[in-house]
C-alpha positions in Angstrom: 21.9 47.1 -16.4 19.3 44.9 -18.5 20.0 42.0 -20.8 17.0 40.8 -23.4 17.7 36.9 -25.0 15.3 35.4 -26.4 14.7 31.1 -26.0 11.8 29.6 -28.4 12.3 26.3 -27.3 13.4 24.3 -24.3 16.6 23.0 -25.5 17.8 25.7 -27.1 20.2 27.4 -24.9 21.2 30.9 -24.0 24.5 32.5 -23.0 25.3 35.9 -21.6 28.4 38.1 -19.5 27.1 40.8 -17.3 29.0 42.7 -14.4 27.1 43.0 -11.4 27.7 45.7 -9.3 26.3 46.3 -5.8 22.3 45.3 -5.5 22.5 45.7 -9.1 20.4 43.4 -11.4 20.7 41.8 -14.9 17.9 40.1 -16.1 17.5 37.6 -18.8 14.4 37.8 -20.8 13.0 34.7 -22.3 10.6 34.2 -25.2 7.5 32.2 -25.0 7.9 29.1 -27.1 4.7 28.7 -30.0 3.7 25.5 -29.0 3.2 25.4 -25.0 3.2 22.2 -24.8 6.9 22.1 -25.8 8.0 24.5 -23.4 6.5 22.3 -19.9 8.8 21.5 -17.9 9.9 20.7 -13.7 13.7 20.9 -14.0 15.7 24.0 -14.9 19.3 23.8 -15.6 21.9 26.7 -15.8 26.1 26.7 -16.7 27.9 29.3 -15.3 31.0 31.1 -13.6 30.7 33.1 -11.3 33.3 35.4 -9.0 31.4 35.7 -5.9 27.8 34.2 -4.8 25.0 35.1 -7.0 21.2 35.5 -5.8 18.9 34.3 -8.9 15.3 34.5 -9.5 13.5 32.4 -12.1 9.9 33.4 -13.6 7.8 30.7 -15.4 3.8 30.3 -15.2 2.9 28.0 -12.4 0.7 24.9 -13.1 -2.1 26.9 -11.4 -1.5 29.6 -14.8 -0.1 32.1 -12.5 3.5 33.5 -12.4 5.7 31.7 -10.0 9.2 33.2 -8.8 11.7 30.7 -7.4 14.8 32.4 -5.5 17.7 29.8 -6.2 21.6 30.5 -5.7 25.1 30.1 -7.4 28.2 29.3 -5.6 31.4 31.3 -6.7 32.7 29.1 -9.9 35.5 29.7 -11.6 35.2 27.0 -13.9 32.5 26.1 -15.8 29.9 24.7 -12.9 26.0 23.3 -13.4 23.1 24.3 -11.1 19.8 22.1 -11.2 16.8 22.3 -9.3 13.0 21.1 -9.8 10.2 23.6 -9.5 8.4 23.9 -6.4 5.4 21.3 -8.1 8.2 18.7 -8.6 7.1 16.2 -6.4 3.2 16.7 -6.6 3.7 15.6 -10.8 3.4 19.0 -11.8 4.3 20.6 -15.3 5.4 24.5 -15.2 6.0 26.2 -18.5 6.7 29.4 -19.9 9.8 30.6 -18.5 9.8 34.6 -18.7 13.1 35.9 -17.3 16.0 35.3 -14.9 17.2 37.9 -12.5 20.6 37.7 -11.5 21.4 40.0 -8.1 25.0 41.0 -6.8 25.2 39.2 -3.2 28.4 41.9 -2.0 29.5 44.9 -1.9 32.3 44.6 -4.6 31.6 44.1 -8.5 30.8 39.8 -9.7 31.6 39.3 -13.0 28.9 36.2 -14.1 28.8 34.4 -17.3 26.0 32.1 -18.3 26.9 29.8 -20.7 23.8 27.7 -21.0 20.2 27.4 -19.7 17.9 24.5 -20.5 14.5 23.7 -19.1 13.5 19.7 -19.0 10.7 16.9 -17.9 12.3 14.7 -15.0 10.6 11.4 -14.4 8.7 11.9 -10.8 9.3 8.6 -8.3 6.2 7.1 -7.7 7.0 6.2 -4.1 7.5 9.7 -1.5 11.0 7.7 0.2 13.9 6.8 -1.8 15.6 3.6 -1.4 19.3 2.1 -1.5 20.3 -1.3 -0.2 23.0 -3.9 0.1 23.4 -7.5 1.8 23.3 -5.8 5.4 21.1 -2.7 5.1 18.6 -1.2 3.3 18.4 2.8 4.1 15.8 5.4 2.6 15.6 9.1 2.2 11.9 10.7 2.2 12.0 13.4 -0.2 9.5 15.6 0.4 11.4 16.0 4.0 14.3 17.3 2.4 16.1 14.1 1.6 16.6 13.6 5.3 16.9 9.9 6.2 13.8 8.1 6.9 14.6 4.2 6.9 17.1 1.9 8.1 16.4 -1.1 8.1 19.1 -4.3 9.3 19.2 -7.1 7.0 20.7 -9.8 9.6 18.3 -10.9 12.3 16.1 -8.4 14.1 14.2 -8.7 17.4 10.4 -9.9 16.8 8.3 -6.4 15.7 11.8 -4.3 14.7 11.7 -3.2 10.8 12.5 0.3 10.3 15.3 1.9 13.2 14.4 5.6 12.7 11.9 8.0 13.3 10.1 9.9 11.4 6.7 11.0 12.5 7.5 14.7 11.4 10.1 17.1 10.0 11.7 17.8 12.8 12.5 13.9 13.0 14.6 11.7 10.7 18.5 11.3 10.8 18.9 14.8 9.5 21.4 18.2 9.1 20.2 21.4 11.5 22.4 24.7 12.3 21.6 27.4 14.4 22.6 30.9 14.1 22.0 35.0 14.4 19.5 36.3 17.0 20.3 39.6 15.9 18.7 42.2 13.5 17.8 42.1 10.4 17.0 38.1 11.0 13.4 38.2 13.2 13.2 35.6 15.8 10.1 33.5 15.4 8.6 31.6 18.8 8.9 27.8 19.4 7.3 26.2 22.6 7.0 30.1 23.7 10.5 31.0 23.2 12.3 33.1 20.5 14.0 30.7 18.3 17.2 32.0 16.2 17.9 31.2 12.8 17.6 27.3 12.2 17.8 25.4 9.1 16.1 22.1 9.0 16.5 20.2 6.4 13.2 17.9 6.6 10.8 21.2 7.4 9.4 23.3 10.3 7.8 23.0 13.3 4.1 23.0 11.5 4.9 20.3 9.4 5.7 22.3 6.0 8.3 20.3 4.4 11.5 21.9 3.2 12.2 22.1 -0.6 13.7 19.1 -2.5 16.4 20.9 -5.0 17.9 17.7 -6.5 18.7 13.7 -6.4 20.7 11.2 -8.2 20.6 7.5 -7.2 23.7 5.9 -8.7 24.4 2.2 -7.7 24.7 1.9 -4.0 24.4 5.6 -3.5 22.2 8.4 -3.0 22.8 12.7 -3.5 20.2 15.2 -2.2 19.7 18.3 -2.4 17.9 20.7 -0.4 16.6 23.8 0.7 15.8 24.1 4.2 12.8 25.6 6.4 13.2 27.7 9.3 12.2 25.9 12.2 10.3 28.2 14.1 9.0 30.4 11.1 5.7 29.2 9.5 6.8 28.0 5.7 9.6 29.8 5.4 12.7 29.4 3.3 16.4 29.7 4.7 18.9 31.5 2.3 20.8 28.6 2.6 21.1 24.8 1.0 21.9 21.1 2.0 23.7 18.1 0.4 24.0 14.7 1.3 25.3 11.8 -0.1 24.4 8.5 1.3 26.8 5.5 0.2 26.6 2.3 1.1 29.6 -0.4 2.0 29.2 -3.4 3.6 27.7 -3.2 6.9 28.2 0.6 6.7 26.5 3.5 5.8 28.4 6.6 5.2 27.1 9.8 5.1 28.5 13.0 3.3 27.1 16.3 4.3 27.5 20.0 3.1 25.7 23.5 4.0 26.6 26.7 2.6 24.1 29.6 3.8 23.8 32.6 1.8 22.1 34.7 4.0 23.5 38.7 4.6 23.4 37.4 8.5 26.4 38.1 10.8 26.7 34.7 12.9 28.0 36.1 15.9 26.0 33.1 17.6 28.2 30.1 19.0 25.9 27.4 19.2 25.9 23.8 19.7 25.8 22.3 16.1 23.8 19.2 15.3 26.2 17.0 14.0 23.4 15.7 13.0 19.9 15.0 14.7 19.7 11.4 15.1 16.1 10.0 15.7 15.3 6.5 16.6 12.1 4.2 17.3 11.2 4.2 21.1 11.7 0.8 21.8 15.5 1.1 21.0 15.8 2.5 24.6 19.7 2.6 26.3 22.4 4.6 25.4 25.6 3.7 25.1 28.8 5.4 24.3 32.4 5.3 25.0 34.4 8.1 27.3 37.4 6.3 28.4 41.2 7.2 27.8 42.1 4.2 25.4 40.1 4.9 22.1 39.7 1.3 20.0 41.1 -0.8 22.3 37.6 -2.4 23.7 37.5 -0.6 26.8 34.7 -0.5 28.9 31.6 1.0 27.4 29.1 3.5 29.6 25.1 2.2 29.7 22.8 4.7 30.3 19.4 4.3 30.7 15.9 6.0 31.7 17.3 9.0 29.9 15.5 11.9 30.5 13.5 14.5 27.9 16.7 16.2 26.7 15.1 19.7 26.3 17.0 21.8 28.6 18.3 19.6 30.9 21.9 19.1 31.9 22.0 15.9 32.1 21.1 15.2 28.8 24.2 16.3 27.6 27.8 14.3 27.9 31.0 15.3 27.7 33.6 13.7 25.2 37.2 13.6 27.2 39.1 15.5 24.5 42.0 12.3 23.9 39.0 10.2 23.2 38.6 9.4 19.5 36.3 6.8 20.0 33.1 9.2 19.5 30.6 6.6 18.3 27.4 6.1 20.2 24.5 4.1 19.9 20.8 3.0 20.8 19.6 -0.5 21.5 17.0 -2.7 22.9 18.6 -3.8 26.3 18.2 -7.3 25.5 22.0 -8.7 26.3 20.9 -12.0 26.2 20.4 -11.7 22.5 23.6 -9.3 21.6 22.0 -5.8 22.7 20.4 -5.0 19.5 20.5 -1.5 18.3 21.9 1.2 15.5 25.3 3.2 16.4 26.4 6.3 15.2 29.8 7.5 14.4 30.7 11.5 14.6 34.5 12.2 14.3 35.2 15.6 16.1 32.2 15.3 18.4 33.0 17.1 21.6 29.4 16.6 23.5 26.7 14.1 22.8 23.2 15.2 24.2 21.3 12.4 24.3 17.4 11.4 26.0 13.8 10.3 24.6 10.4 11.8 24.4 7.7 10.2 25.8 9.2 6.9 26.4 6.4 4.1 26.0 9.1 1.3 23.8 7.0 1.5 20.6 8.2 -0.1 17.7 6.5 2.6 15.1 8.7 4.4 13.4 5.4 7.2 13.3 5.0 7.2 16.8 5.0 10.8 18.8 7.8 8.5 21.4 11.7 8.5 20.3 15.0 8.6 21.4 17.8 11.5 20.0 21.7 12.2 20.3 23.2 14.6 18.6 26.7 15.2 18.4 27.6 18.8 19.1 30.0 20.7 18.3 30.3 24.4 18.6 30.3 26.5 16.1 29.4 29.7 14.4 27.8 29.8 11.0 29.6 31.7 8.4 27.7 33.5 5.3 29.3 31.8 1.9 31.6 29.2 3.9 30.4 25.9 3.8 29.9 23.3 6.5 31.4 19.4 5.8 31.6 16.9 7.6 30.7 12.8 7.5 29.7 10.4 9.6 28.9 6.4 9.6 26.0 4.3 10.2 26.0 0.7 11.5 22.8 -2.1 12.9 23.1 -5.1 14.7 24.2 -6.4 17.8 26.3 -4.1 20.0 29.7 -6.2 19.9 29.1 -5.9 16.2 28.5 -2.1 15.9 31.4 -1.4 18.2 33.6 -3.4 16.0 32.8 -1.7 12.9 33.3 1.5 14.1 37.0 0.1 14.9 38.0 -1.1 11.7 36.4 1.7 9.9 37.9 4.7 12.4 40.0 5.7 9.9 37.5 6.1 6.6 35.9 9.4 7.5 38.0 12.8 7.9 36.1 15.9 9.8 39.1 17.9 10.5 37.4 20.9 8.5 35.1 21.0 11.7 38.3 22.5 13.2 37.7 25.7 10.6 35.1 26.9 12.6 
């Protein structure tokens, strides 16, 4: 079933209703504009509703003069729902033009009736800086975007040890403070090889393991918060694209920062897989080096803490990984300096529904660089199998200081997050 619309300029919009049946197509056609110049553009934006998920392609000539064919995606929508993305050129200040057709693909077995109701191509302003930043009295936090939006920067507004700006990690894109999921093994996905074994299906939001970054879809900065949007590499594969996208939403309040997350993978995958979710990957600077956490049987009452330190490389060993008593609630963990004559100084992480932390560091040397190969990493787990078309949400909060002072934000802010959709899967 084919479609032909024509759109001679880049406001002018389109609308259409097509039935898609089973690996059926309807493609939109699109008129060159006269002018070129008018038709540039490195945001596309579509309305639509939608019965079931929709796999999209979008063909426009490439800064380069070539075609170009992004893949994108539409969540079911019964109400009238806007998708925007940049181009692939986004962030490198490049102008595509010339959009030529849309292709709209069934994603099941069973007909989707679509409707488009508008489609408009514009010019988005391009930050001149890679990271974007929010900040408050207490912290000041960025996002690097050409990592996928993952977080990059947190930086502690009170007093900081001598040498201590930025708390994270980031030397690569498998660093940051960042979503990752694992899932099939099995046929049709193939199994790429990381540090000589076969890797399953693993969404990363900042990139893959050769350093290709993953694609920024979308951001908003509105007062004291920050939405991405993404679409993730695989980690093993060499530039390659997941089916799949992440969200975040980074809001500051006070001396917290809370952290909304969503995935929703569109792949034809059966997840049989149950992994260990990263809940998320948490990377801080070396020199922030003992654990600490809290396994005891009276949650938020200031019972004794657990120190650990001289954590080993957490690849693969058991005793990277500890157990969360399941009557705890108090599933907040954190990294600091080991200085307790000046308050412990550190960053904590707080994980509602956390049943394991694996925690440990990488070459251990106490650098200070947030680009140094040396870090520390927990992650949360919790375990999980990835569904096709159901989305992943969960939150979690952010705090810097001294320890006392971490621990007692997490108390009086227990309450503010909600993962109990964890418990869906």
């Amino acid at each position: 079933m084919i479609s032909e619309y024509l759109l001679s300029s880049k406001h002018e919009e389109l609308s259409t209703t097509a039935d898609l049946r089973f690996f059926g197509t309807t493609t939109v056609n699109v008129q060159k504009a006269a002018n070129d110049t008018e038709n540039q553009f490195n945001r596309y934006c579509l309305t639509y509703t939608a019965g079931m998920p929709v796999r999209a392609k979008i063909y426009y000539t490439a800064p380069d003069g070539n075609e170009n064919c992004e893949e994108f995606y539409l969540e079911p929508a019964l109400k009238e729902t806007v998708f925007r993305s940049f181009t692939d050129e986004y962030l490198a200040g490049k102008l595509a033009k010339d959009v030529s057709r849309i292709e709209f693909f069934n994603t099941k077995a069973t007909p989707c009736r679509v409707v488009v109701s508008s489609f408009t191509t514009e010019i988005a302003d391009v930050l001149s800086e890679d990271t974007v930043y929010i900040e408050n009295d207490y912290l000041k936090v960025g996002a690097r975007l050409s990592y996928g939006g993952g977080l990059s920067y947190i930086k502690f507004k009170g007093e900081n040890p001598e040498g201590i700006e930025n708390l994270l990690n980031h030397c690569d894109t498998g660093r940051l403070v960042q979503q990752a999921y694992f899932g099939t093994t099995e046929e049709p996905y193939y199994c790429a090889t990381y540090e000589g074994s076969k890797r399953s299906y693993n969404p990363i939001q900042g990139g893959d393991q050769y350093n290709n970054p993953s694609k920024i879809i979308d951001f908003r900065i509105e007062n004291k918060s920050l939405y991405v949007k993404c679409r993730p590499l695989d980690w093993a594969h060499n530039k390659r694209h997941t089916m799949s996208y992440m969200e975040n939403t980074y809001s500051l309040g006070g001396n917290l920062l809370r952290v909304d997350n969503r995935f929703i993978d569109f792949s034809p995958y059966e997840h049989t897989l149950l992994a260990h979710q990263e809940l998320p990957a948490f990377y801080t600077i070396s020199g922030l080096k003992k654990f600490v956490y809290y396994n005891g049987d009276a949650s938020w009452t200031g019972d004794t803490l657990t120190h650990k330190r001289d954590l080993p490389f957490w690849g693969g060993n058991q005793d990277a990984y500890f157990y969360i008593k399941p009557n705890n609630k108090e599933t907040w963990c954190a990294f600091t300096d080991d200085n307790e004559e000046n308050g412990d100084f550190g960053v904590g992480l707080f994980v509602p529904e956390a049943s394991i932390l694996l925690a440990g560091r990488f070459q251990y040397d106490g650098s200070l660089d947030p680009m140094s190969r040396s870090t520390n990493y927990v992650a949360p787990l919790r375990s999980m199998k990835l569904k096709s078309f159901k989305p992943i949400e969960y939150s979690y909060l952010i705090t810097a200081g001294k320890l006392e002072d971490i621990r007692r934000t997490f108390t009086e802010n227990a309450t503010l997050i909600d993962n109990s959709k964890l418990l869906d899967y």
